[in-house]
C-alpha positions as CSV (number, residue, x, y, z in Angstrom):
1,X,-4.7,-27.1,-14.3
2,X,-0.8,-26.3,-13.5
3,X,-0.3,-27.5,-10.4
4,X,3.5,-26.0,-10.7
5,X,2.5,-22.5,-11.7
6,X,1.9,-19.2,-9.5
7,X,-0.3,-16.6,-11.3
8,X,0.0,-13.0,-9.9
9,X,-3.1,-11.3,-11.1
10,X,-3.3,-7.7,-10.4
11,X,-5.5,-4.8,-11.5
12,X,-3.5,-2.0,-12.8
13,X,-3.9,2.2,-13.2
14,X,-0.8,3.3,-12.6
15,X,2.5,2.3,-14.4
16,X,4.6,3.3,-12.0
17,X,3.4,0.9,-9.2
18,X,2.8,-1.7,-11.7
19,X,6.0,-1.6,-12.4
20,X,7.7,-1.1,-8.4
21,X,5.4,-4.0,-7.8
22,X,6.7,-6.7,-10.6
23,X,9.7,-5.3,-9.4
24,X,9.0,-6.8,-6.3
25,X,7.7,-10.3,-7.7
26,X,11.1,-10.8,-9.7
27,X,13.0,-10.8,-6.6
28,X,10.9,-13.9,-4.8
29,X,12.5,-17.3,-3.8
30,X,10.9,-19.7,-7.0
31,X,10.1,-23.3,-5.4
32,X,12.1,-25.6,-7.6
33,X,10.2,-26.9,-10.9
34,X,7.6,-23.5,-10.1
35,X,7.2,-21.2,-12.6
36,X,5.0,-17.7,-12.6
37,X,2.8,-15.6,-14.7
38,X,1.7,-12.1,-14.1
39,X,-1.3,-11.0,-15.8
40,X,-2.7,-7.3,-15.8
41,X,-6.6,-6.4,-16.0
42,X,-6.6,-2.7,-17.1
43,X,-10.2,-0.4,-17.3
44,X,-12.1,-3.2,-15.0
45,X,-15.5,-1.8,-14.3
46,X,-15.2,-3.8,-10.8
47,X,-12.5,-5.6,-9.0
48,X,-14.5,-8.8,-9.3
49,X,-14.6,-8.5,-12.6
50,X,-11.1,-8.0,-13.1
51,X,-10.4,-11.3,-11.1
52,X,-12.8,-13.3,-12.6
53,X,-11.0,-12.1,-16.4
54,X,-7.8,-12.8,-14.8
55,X,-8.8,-16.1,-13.1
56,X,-10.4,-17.7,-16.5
57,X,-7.0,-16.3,-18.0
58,X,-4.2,-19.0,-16.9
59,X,-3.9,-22.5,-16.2
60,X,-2.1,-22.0,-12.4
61,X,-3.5,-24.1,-10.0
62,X,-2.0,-21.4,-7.2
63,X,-3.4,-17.6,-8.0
64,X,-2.5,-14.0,-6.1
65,X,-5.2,-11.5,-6.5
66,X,-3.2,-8.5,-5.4
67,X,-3.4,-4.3,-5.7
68,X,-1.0,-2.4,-7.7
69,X,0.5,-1.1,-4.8
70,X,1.1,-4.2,-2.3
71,X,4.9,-4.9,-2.7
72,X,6.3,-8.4,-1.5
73,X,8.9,-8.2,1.4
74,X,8.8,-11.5,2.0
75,X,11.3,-13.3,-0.1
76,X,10.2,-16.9,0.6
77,X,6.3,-15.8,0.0
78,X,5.7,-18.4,-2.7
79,X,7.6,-21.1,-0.4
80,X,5.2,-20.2,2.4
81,X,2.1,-20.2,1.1
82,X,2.6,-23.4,-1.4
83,X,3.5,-25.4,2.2
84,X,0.7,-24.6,3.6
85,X,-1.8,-25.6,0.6
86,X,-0.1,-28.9,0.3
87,X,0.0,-29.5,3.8
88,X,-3.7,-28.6,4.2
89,X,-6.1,-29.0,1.3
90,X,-8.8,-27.7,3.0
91,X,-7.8,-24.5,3.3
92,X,-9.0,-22.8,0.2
93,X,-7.3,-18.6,0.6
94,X,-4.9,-16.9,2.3
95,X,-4.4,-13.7,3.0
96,X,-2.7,-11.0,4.9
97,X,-4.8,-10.3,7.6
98,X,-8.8,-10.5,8.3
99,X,-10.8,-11.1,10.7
100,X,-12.4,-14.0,13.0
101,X,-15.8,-12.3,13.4
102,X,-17.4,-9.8,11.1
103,X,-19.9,-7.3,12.2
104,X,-23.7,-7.2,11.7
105,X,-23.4,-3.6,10.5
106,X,-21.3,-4.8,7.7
107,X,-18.4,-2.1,8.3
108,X,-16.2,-4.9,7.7
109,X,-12.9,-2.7,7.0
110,X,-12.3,-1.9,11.0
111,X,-12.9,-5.5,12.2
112,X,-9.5,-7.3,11.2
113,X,-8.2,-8.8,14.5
114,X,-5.1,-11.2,12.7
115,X,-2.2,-10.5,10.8
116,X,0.5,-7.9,9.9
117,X,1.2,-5.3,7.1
118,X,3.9,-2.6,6.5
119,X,1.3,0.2,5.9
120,X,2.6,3.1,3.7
121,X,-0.2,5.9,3.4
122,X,1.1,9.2,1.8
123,X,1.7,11.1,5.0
124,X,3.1,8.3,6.9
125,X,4.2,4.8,7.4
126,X,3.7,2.3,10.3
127,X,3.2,-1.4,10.8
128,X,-0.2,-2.4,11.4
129,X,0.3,-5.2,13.8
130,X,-3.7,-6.8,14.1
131,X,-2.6,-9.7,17.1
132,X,0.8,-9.6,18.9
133,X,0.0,-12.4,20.8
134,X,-0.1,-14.8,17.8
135,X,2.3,-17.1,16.9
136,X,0.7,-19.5,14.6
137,X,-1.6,-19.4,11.5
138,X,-5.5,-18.6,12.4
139,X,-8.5,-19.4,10.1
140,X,-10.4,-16.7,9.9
141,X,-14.5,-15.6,8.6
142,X,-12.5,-13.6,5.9
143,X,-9.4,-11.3,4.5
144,X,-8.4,-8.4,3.5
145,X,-8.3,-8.1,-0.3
146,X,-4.8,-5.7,-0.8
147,X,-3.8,-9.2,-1.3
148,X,-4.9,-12.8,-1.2
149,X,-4.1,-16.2,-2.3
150,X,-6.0,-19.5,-3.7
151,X,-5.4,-22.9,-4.5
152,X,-9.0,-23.6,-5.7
153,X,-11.3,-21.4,-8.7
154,X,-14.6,-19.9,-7.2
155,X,-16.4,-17.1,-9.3
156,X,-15.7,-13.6,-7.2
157,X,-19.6,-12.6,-7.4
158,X,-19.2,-9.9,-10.0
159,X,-23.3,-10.1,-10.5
160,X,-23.4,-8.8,-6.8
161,X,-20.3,-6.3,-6.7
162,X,-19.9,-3.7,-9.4
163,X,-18.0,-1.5,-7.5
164,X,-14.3,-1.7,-6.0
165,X,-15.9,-2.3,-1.9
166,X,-16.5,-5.9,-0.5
167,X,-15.2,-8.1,-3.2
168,X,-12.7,-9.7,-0.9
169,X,-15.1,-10.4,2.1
170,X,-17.5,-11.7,-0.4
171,X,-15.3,-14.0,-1.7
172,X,-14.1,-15.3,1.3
173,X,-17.8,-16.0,2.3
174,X,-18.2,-17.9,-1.2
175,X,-14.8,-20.1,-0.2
176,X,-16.7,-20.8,3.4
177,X,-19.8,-21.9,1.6
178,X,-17.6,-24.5,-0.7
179,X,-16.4,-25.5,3.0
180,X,-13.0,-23.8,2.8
181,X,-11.2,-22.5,5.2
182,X,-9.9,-18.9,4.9
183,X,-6.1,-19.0,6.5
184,X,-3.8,-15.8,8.4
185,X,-0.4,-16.9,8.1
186,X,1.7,-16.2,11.0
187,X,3.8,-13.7,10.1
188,X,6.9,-12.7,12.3
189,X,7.6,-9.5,10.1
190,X,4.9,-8.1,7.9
191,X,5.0,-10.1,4.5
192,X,3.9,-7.1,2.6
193,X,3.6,-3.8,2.4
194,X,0.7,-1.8,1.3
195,X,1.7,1.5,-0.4
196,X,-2.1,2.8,0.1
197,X,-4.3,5.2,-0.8
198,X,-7.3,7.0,1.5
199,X,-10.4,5.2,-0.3
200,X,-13.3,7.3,-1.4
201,X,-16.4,5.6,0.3
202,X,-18.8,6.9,-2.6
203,X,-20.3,3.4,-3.5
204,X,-19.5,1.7,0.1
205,X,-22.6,1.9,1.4
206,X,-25.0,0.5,-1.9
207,X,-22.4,-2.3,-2.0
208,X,-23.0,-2.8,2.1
209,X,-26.3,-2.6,1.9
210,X,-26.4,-5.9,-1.4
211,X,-23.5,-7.4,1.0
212,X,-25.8,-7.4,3.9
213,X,-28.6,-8.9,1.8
214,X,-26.8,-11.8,0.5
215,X,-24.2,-12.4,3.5
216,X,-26.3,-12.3,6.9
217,X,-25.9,-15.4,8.1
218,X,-22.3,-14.8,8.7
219,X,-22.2,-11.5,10.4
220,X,-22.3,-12.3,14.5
221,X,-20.9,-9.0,16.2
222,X,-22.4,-5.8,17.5
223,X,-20.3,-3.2,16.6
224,X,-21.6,0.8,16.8
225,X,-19.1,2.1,14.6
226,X,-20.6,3.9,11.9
227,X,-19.6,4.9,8.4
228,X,-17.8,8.0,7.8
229,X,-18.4,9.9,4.6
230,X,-18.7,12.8,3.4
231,X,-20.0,13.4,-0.5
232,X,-19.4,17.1,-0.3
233,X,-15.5,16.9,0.6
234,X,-15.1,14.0,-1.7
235,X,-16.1,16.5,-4.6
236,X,-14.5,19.5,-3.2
237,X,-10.8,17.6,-2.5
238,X,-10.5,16.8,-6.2
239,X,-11.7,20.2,-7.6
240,X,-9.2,21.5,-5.1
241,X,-6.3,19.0,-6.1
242,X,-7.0,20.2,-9.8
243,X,-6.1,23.3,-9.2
244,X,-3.4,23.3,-7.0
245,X,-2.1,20.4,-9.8
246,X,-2.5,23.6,-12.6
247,X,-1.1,26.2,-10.1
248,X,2.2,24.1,-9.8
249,X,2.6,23.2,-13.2
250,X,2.0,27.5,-13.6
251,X,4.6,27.6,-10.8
252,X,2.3,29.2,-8.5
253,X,3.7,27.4,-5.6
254,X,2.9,29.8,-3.1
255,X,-0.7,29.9,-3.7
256,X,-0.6,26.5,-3.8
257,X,0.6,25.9,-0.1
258,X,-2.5,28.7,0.2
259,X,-4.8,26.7,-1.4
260,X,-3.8,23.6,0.9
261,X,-4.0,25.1,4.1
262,X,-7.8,24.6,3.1
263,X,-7.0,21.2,3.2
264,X,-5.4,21.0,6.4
265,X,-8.4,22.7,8.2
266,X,-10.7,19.3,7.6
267,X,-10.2,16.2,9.2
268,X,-11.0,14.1,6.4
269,X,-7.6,12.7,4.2
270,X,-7.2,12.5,0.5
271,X,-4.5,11.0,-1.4
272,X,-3.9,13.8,-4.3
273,X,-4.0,16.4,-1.6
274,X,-1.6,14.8,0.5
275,X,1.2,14.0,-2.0
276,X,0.8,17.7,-3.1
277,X,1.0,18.8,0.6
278,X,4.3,16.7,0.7
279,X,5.3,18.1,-2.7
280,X,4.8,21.8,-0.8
281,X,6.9,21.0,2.2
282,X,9.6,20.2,-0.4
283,X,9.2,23.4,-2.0
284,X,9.0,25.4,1.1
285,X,11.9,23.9,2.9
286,X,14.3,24.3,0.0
287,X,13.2,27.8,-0.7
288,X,13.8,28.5,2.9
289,X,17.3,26.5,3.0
290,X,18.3,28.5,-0.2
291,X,19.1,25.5,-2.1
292,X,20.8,26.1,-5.6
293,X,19.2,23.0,-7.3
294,X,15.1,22.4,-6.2
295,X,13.7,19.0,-6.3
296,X,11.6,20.2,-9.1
297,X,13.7,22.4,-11.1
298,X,13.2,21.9,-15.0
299,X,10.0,19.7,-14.8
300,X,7.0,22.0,-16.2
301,X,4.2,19.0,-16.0
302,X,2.2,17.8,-12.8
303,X,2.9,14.3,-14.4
304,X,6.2,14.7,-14.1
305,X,6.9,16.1,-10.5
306,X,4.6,13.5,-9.7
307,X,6.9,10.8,-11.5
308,X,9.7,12.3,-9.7
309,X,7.9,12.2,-6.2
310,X,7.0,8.5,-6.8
311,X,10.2,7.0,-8.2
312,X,11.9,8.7,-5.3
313,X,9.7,7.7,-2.8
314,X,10.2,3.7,-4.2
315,X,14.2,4.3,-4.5
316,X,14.6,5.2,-0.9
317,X,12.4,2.3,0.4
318,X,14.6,0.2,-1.6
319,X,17.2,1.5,0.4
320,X,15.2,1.6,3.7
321,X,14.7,-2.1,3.4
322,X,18.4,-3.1,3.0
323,X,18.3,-4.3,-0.9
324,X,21.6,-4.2,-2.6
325,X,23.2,-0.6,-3.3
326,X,22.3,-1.4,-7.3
327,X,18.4,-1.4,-6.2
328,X,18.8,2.3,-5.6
329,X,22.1,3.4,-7.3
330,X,20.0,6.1,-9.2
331,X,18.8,8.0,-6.2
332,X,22.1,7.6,-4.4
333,X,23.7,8.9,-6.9
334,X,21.4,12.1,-6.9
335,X,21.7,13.2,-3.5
336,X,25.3,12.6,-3.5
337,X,25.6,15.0,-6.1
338,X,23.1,16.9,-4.6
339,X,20.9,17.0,-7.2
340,X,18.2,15.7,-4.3
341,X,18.4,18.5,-1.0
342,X,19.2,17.5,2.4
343,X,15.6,19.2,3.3
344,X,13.8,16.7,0.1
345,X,15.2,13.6,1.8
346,X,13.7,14.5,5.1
347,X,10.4,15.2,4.0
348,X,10.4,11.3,2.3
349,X,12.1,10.3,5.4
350,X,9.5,11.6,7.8
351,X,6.4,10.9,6.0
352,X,7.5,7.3,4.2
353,X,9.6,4.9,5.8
354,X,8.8,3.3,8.8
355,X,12.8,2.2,9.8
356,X,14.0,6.0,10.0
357,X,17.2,4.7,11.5
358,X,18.0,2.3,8.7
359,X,17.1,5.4,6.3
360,X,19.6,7.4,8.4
361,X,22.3,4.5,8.5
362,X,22.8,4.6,5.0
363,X,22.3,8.6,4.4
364,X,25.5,9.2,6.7
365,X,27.5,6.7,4.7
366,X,26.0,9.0,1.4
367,X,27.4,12.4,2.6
368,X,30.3,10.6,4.1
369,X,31.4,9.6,0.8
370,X,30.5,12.0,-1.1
371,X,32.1,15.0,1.4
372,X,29.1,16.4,2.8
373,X,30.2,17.3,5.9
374,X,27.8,19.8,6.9
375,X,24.8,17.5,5.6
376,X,26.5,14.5,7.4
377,X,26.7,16.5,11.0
378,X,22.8,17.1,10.6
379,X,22.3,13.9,10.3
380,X,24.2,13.0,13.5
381,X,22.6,15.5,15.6
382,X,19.4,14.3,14.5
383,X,20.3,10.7,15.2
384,X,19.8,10.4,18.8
385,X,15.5,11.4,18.7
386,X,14.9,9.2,15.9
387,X,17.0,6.4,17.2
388,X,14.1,6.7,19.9
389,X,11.3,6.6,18.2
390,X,11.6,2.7,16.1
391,X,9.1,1.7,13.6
392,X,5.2,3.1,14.8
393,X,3.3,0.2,15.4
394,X,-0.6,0.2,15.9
395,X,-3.4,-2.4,16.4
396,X,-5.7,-0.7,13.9
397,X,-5.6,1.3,10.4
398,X,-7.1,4.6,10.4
399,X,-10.3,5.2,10.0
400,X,-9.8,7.6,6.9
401,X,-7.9,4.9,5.3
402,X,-9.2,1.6,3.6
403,X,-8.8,-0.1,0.0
């Protein structure tokens, strides 16, 4: 075992995340003499399975189970969590945020009462802030698994968990039979953020139902929350994003913000659907600006408006966050020659960064530069309300979202 050696192990699905988050990695404070690995599981049939490939895979005493879409803000992480293994061996996993008492109902996903996360769901962004009144680590019954951390190897029960629910509570359980403790860092700022999707909850309830077998003992609170989920809108959301996808591709985009108004009639969230709603309000904003060169002009395939969309999307939170003007030089560029609308910006403004103002700070300097003045004087008329408004903040994740 390499007690030097970090080993990022991640499932991946989606190149373009994978890549946004080694991106991420590469910019993390190395402890000196550390070295890291990054291994990717592709086609798992379960998330413990993935972890337990991965796991068996390298020789690092110190392992990150993470998503695809977690991104690492802080730049001292590997600092941070290596002091706090070597300064307490008994703590076996950390993690992001969890939970100090899990429910007897087994909806575990709405019980996290510690820790901090820069959520990004695809209509909005806020910081999910679980505690304010902490200021030091907590042990906790178990974490969230967007993204966790080990210094010890314990099998993630893959003969239980076939599925992509409750691999990260069960394994937490596992470390508190081997008489670990699981740990919440504190975290002043959110050490992550989770670029998330809205889960699909078809296999949640076999999987609570084996977790509630095997797990029990440990579950100590009455909770009434129920689960929400419906099968029929699970189906009908990704017949529906199918055709809208074929409808834009046919550049049918009128019946596609038709078709979507569908989806905005039910109060359940989907992912595809609401990067295509986003996509829309693009469309529709430009067409009603009269803008010479559309966000989408000259792509014919879904796959690559949706490139577009994400790589955007990434590039401005680059900016958001304050990294260097080379970290997003490519879409700066592009809405300095206009090639990216005034009326595109703002739909990524409104429904992905949380700092608007910091957004906004570096837009004006954009237009400044590149002279223009009428885009510039929007911007400073719309500074004052979002000035206002700072980052959202909320003491729980929606209920439509978990993953």
């Amino acid at each position: 075992m390499n007690d030097r050696k970090f080993a990022f192990i991640i499932c991946v699905n989606n190149e373009l995340y994978f890549e946004e988050c080694k991106y991420y990695i590469s910019r993390l404070y190395m402890p000196e003499g550390y070295e890291t690995d990054i291994l990717e599981i592709r086609e798992a049939d379960s998330m413990c399975a993935a972890y337990n490939l991965g796991m068996q895979s390298t020789d690092a005493k110190y392992k990150i189970y993470m998503h695809q879409d977690v991104f690492i803000i802080n730049e001292y992480f590997l600092r941070d969590i290596l002091e706090r293994f070597r300064k307490r061996p008994e703590v076996g996993m950390i993690g992001m945020f969890g939970g100090t008492r899990l429910p007897k109902n087994g909806i575990v996903f709405d019980s996290w009462n510690e820790g901090k996360c820069d959520v990004r769901e695809p209509d909005m962004a806020y910081h999910l802030y679980l505690n304010e009144s902490t200021d030091q680590d907590i042990v906790v019954e178990a974490v969230d698994g967007s993204m966790i951390a080990t210094q010890y190897d314990i099998l993630w029960r893959e003969d239980l968990f076939s599925h992509f629910d409750f691999y990260d509570v069960s394994q937490s359980l596992e470390f508190k039979k081997a008489g670990y403790q699981i740990l919440v860092p504190y975290q002043k700022k959110p050490w992550m953020i989770h670029d998330c999707s809205f889960c699909k909850l078809g296999g949640y309830d076999e999987d609570r139902k084996i977790f509630l077998k095997h797990y029990s003992e440990f579950l100590s609170t009455e909770r009434e929350s129920g689960l929400l989920y419906n099968k029929e809108w699970d189906e009908l959301s990704s017949r529906l994003a199918d055709c809208i996808r074929e409808m834009l591709e046919s550049g049918k985009w009128q019946e596609a913000v038709a078709a979507l108004q569908i989806y905005h009639q039910k109060r359940f969230k989907d992912t595809d659907l609401e990067i295509l709603s986003n996509m829309a309000e693009i469309y529709q904003l430009e067409k009603k600006s009269g803008v010479l060169q559309t966000f989408f002009a000259g792509i014919e395939s879904y796959e690559g408006m949706y490139e577009k969309y994400i790589r955007t999307r990434f590039l401005l939170r680059r900016m958001e966050l304050g990294f260097e003007r080379a970290a997003y030089e490519a879409v700066e560029q592009e809405i300095a020659n206009e090639s990216i609308s005034y009326d595109a910006v703002m739909v990524f403004m409104i429904h992905s960064a949380a700092d608007k103002m910091a957004v906004i700070r570096c837009l004006k300097n954009i237009y400044k530069e590149s002279g223009q003045i009428g885009n510039l004087k929007r911007m400073e008329l719309l500074t004052p309300s979002i000035a206002g408004m700072g980052i959202p903040v909320t003491s729980g994740k929606r209920a439509t979202q978990k993953e």
